[in-house]
ZAVO-932172 format. One line per 2 residues: for each residue x, y, z of C-alpha. Coordinates in steps of 0.2 Angstrom, whole numbers. Layout:
<rs>
X/Y/Z  ...
</rs>
This chain:
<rs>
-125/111/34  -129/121/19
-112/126/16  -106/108/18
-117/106/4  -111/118/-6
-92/110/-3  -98/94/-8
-106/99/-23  -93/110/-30
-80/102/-45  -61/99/-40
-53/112/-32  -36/113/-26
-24/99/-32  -37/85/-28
-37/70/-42  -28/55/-46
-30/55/-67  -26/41/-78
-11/46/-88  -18/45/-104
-34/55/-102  -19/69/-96
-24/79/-109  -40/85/-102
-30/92/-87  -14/98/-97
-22/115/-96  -24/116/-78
-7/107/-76  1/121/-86
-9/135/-79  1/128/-62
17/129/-69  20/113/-79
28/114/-95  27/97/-102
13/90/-116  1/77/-113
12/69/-126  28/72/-113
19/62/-98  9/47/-108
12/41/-126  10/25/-133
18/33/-151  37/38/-142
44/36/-125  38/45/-113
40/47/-95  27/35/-93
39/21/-98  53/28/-84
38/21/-70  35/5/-64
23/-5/-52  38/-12/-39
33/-29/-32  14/-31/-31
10/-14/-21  24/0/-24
30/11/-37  48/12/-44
57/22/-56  70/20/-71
85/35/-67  98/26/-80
100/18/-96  110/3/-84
92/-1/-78  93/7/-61
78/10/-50  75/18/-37
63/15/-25  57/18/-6
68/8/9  50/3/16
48/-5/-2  62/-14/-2
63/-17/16  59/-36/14
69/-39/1  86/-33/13
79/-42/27  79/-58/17
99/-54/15  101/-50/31
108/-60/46  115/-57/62
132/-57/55  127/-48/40
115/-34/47  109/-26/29
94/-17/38  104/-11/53
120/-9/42  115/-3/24
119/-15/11  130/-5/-4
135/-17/-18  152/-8/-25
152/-18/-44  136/-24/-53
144/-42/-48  140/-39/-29
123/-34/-33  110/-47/-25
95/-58/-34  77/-56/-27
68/-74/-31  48/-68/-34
53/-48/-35  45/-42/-51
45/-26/-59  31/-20/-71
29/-8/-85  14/-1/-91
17/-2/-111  -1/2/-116
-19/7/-109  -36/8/-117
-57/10/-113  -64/-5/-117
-80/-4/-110  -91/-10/-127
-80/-24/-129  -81/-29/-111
-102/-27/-112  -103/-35/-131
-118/-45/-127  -126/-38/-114
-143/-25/-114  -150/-17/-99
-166/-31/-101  -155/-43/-95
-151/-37/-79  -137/-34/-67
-132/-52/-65  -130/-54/-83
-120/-39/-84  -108/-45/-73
-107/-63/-80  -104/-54/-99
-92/-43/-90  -82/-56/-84
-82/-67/-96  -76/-56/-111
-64/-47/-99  -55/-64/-97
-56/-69/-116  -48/-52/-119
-35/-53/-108  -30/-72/-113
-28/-64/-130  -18/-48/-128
-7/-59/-114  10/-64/-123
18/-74/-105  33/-80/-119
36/-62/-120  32/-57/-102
16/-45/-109  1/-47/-97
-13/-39/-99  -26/-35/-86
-44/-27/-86  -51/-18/-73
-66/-10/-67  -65/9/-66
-79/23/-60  -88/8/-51
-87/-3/-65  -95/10/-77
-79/8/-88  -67/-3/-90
-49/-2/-96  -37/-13/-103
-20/-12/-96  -5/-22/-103
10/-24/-93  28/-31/-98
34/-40/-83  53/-41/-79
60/-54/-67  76/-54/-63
78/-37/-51  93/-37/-40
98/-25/-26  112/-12/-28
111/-2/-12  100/2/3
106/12/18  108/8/37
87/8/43  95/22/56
94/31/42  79/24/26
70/20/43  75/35/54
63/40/64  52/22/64
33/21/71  36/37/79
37/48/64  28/39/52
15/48/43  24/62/56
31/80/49  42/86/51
49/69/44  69/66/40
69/48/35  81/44/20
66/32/15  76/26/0
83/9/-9  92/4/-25
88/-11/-37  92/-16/-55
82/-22/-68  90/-37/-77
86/-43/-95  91/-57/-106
103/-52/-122  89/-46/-133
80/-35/-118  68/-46/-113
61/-52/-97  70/-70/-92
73/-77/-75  87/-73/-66
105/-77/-76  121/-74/-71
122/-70/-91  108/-56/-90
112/-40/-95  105/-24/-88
91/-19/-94  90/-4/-107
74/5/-105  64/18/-118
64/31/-105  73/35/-89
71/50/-77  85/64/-78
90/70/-58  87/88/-53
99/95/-41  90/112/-42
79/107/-27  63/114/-22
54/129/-13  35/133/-7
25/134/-21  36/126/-36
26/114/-44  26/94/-43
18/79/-50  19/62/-43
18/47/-56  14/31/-47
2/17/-44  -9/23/-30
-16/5/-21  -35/12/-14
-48/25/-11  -66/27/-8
-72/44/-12  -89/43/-20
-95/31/-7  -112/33/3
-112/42/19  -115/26/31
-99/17/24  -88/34/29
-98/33/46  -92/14/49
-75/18/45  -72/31/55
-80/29/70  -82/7/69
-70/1/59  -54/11/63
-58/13/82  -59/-6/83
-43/-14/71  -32/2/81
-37/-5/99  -31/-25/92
-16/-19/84  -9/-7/99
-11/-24/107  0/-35/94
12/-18/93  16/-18/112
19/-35/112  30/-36/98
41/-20/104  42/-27/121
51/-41/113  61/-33/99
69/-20/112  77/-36/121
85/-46/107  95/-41/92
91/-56/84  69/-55/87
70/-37/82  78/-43/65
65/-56/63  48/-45/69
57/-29/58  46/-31/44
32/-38/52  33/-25/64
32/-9/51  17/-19/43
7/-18/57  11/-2/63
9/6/44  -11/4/43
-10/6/62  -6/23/63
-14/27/46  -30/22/54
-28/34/67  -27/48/57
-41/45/44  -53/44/59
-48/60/66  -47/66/49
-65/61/44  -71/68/62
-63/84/60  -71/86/43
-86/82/44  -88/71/30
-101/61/36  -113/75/38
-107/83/21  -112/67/12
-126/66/21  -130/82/16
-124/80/-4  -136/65/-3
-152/75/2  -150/88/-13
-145/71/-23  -162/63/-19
-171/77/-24  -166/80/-40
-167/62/-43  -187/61/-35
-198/53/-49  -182/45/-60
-173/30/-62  -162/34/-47
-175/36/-34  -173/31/-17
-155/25/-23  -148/32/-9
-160/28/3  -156/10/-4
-138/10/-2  -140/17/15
-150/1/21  -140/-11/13
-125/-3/22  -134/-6/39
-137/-26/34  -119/-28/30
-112/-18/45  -111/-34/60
-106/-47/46  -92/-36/38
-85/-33/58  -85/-50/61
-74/-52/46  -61/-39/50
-62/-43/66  -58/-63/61
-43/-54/49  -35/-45/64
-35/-59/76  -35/-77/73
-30/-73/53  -14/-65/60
-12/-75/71  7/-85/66
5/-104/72  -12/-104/67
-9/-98/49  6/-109/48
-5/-125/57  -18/-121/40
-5/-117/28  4/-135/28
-11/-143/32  -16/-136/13
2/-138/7  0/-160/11
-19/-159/6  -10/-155/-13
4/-166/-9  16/-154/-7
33/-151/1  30/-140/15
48/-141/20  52/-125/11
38/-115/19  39/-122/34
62/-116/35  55/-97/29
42/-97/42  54/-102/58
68/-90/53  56/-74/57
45/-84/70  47/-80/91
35/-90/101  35/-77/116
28/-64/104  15/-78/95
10/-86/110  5/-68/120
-2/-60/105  -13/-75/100
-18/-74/122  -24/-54/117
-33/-56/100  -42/-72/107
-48/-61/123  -52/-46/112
-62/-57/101  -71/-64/117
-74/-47/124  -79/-37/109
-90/-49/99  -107/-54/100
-111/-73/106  -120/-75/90
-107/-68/80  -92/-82/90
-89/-101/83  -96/-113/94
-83/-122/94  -74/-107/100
-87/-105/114  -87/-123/118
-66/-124/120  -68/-108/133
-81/-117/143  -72/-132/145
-54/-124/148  -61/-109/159
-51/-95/150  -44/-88/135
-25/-88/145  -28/-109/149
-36/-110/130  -20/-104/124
-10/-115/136  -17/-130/130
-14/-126/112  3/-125/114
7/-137/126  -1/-151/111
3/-144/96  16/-150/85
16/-135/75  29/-128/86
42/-139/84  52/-136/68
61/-154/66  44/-161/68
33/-150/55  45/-151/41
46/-169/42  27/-171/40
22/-178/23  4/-184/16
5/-197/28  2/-187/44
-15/-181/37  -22/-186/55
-10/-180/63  -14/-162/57
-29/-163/58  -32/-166/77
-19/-153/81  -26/-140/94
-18/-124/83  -26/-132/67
-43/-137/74  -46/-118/80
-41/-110/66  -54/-122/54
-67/-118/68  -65/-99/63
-63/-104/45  -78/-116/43
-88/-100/54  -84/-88/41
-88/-96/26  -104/-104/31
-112/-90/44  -103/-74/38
-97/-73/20  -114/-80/12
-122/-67/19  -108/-52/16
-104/-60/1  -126/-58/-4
-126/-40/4  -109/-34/-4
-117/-39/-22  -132/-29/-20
-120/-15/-15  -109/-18/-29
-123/-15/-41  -130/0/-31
-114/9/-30  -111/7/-51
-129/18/-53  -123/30/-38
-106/32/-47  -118/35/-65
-129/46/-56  -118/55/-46
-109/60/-63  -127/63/-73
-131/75/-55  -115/83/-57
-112/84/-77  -101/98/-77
-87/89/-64  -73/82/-70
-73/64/-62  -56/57/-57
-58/36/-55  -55/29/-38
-36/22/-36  -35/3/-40
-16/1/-43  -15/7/-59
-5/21/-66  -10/39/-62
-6/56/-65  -9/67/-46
-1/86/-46  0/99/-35
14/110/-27  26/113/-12
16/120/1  17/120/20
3/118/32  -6/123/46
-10/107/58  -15/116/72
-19/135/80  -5/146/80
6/131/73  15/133/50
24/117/47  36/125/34
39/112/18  58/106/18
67/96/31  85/97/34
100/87/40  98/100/56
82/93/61  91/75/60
103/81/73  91/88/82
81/72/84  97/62/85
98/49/101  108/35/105
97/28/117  84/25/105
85/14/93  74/25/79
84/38/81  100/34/83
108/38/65  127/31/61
142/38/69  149/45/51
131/56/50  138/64/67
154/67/61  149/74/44
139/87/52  152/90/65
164/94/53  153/109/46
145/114/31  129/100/30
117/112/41  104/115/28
107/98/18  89/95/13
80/79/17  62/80/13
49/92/7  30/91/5
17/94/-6  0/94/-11
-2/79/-24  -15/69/-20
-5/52/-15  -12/35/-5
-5/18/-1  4/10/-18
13/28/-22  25/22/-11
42/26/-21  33/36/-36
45/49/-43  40/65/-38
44/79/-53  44/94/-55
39/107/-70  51/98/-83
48/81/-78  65/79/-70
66/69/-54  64/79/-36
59/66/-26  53/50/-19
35/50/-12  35/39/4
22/45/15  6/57/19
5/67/35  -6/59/49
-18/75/49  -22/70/31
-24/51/28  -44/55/27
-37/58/8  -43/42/3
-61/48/7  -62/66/5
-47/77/1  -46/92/10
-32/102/3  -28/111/19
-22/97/27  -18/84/12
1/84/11  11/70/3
30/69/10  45/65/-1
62/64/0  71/75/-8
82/67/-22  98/78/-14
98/69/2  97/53/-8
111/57/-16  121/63/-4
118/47/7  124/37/-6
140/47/-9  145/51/10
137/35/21  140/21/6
153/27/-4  146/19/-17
148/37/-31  149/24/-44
132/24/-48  131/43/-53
141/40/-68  127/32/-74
114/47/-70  110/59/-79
109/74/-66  110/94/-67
</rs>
């Protein structure tokens, strides 16, 4: 216990941290002392372009990157992988074939796809609180807060110019920052490659090493004649930017130094010990048992049909993602002994803070934790089942659409091209049941309970639901206007869903809503203390989307006794794996023969390395010492997903593909070599 302590206490070791780019000066040293040989000035700069200005926030949860002065980006296959399904159709199989445009005239337009660039960020904490003193108390704060963050934004936002400005809440709403964005709209797709290859390996590998998945797609950013963002034109022009990454073809090896520059989405790791207790032995344990039931379902389907297993291919892979990801950050937090550790980091926390303005904090947050614990299952719990659920949400979604007098007809087409009823109807049987078995009756809708008693089963519940509902019948539901109000709202599938609804938003979200403010506020003096207890440690913020600075090097790892997991993958391990009997793993034809013919053995395909990475640093550029382009980050290993908690650099590895294998797939499966004239590559 003691030396858990002493872990806990101690600053950053290892490659731990996820640093806001342009505060990179305080870590340039260490940086350099790792082997970089770039300035603060190189990575963030708001006086010259800088390799900040090459990185983008892809879509509303991914990372991109600028790799010409044509506008090209490149980004992760996962990333993309919605945008290609949206192209794709039985006869035109973009996921199962690739999709290589061979002029920038083939290239295809993504209505709502939106890329991002950071053009400028700033702490503007006294601006944020001008108004505000400690007398007033926490609820003031927050209104203050609030309210100048939102006159500040609606000043600095130019939408004309496509400049939006956004302030967020950093170190637990201790600081605040001012982040403005210029927001292109017109991004088209250029190339993705067969999923046999940017999804080799599916659920089975992911967050797996060794991994050999050319996790990769290709997109252009398109501007009007002056470079600024416009909606798509066929009289756009490609987009010019103030910085793109050069390509090195140098490769990697154990120990060469990396940084990834991305947008990591989420992590917790200055939290109290109870809320790393209910995540990994509550909350994880629980939404892994309902989605291995939704998974099971789906596959059973998929593996029957061509055309369902185009439909439930995106769906699929977002179930599975945090599915797996779960799996890992329980064990992960198990093996470590996190909870005990910050257990532990509290006690010696509480005492130096005994007779202060911090004491009994933690006892505090502790107690607040164990108040919000049912409420909050019962809202992840609703979130994983009925929420997920596809006739329901599309029973509540037109019902909302008429309510404003809207067209549904539109939604209503988008939803039936990617719906099978068999999958639905089964799944919403198996998250009703869970929901029965694993809930509390006093945490269940009555009218949920009544409809069980008088139908005798959740299996006959269900039956009678879809034996009444119209919300199955395609013809019927697009043709329903303002009219129909009625209609809808004696439907079976809408009626259960506004059951559940009405339950959560009078009977749970008050009270979670009540308890979550009081540890809002609780965890803002932790995160002040914690850094008053500890003055000497350099504080990274937790990840939140915004743009961040994590490095590390290419290193291997140990996941088990007697077991080294080298670094980089090859085209040899690929083979290895290959199998036409199964659809993850059975690679194109013209892979086999390219490798038959000799030569291609130790073609690299993906590397790992210690940079601290999370959800959201999907498709950031991985570079190395120079700032030149190794990489794609697209994944953590399983053994280290606990990351977004505690980072333990033993097992923390993020996996990337390496920019060689990227290239190569785009000159021998998609002959499309027409793109490298634009790069610039050593």
């Amino acid at each position: 216990m003691l030396l858990l302590a002493l872990c806990a206490a101690l600053p950053l070791l290892a490659d731990e941290g996820m640093w806001l780019p342009n505060l990179i000066a305080r870590r340039i040293d260490d940086m350099g002392a790792k082997g970089c040989r770039l300035s603060a000035e190189d990575i963030y700069s708001v006086n010259k372009a800088s390799l900040k200005d090459a990185v983008v926030l892809f879509g509303s949860g991914c990372t991109g990157e600028l790799v010409s002065p044509q506008g090209l980006l490149f980004t992760n296959h996962h990333c993309g992988y919605s945008y290609i399904q949206r192209h794709s159709s039985v006869e035109h199989d973009y996921l199962k074939d690739g999709f290589w445009a061979m002029s920038r005239d083939e290239e295809l337009p993504n209505p709502g796809l939106t890329v991002s660039f950071l053009e400028r960020m700033e702490d503007v904490t006294d601006v944020v609180l001008y108004g505000w003193e400690p007398s007033m108390g926490e609820e003031a704060r927050d209104s203050v807060a609030t309210a100048n963050a939102r006159r500040l934004e609606k000043e600095v936002s130019v939408p004309a110019k496509g400049l939006r400005a956004s302030v967020e809440a950093l170190y637990h709403a201790n600081k605040y920052y001012l982040f403005v964005y210029r927001i292109y709209r017109d991004v088209r797709l250029v190339g993705a490659p067969p999923s046999s290859i940017g999804k080799f390996g599916g659920d089975t590998d992911n967050w797996m090493w060794p991994r050999h998945t050319g996790d990769f797609s290709i997109f252009r950013i398109y501007a009007d004649a002056d470079g600024n963002p416009a909606d798509y034109s066929p009289d756009n022009v490609p987009y010019r930017p103030k910085k793109y990454f050069s390509i090195s073809r140098a490769g990697v090896k154990e120990g060469d130094f990396t940084f990834v520059y991305g947008c990591p989405g989420s992590t917790r790791e200055y939290v109290h010990s109870e809320e790393v207790r209910y995540i990994g032995e509550v909350s994880d344990p629980q939404k892994i048992a309902l989605r291995t039931k939704r998974l099971d379902i789906q596959r059973k389907y998929m593996s029957q049909s061509q055309a369902v297993r185009i439909q439930y291919s995106a769906k699929n892979a977002s179930v599975s993602n945090a599915w797996k990801k779960w799996q890992g950050e329980s064990r992960g937090v198990a093996r470590l002994g996190t909870v005990a550790a910050k257990q532990a980091y509290e006690k010696r926390f509480s005492a130096w803070a005994a007779g202060g303005p911090y004491d009994g904090l933690v006892e505090r947050l502790g107690a607040l934790y164990g108040r919000r614990e049912p409420y909050y299952l019962a809202y992840e719990y609703f979130n994983e089942t009925v929420r997920s659920m596809e006739l329901l949400s599309l029973a509540w979604h037109v019902h909302g659409l008429l309510e404003r007098g809207r067209d549904a007809g539109p939604m209503v087409k988008n939803f039936f091209k990617d719906y099978y009823e068999p999958i639905d109807r089964e799944s919403l049987a198996a998250m009703l049941e869970a929901f029965r078995t694993n809930m509390p009756l006093d945490f269940q809708p009555e009218y949920f309970k009544s409809r069980l008693s008088e139908c005798g089963s959740v299996d006959a519940l269900v039956q009678d639901i879809y034996s009444r509902t119209i919300f199955t019948d395609r013809d019927a539901v697009a043709s329903l206007g303002k009219g129909d109000m009625l209609r809808v709202e004696s439907d079976p599938a809408y009626l259960l869903y506004k059951a559940f609804s009405d339950w959560m938003n009078s009977d749970i979200m008050p009270v979670l809503d009540s308890i979550n403010k009081e540890i809002k506020t609780a965890n803002r003096l932790y995160m002040k203390a914690q850094m008053e207890f500890e003055p000497e440690r350099d504080f990274y913020p937790d990840a939140n989307l915004t743009l961040r600075v994590a490095y590390g090097k290419v290193a291997g790892y140990s996941p088990a006794d007697a077991v080294y997991y080298s670094p980089v993958s090859t085209l040899k391990g690929i083979m290895e794996k290959d199998n036409p009997d199964i659809f993850d793993y059975n690679i194109p034809q013209v892979l086999r023969d390219i490798y038959a013919a000799g030569g291609h053995e130790a073609q690299p395909v993906c590397f790992l390395a210690t940079n601290h990475t999370t959800g959201g640093n999907s498709g950031s550029p991985v570079l190395n010492a120079d700032g030149k382009l190794v990489g794609i980050n697209f994944d953590r290993v399983w053994e280290g997903t606990m990351s977004d908690l505690q980072f333990d650099p033993d097992y923390c590895r993020n996996i990337s593909l390496d920019v060689r294998y990227l290239l190569f797939v785009i000159k021998e499966i998609g002959h499309a070599e027409w793109l490298f004239a634009e790069m610039d590559m050593d």
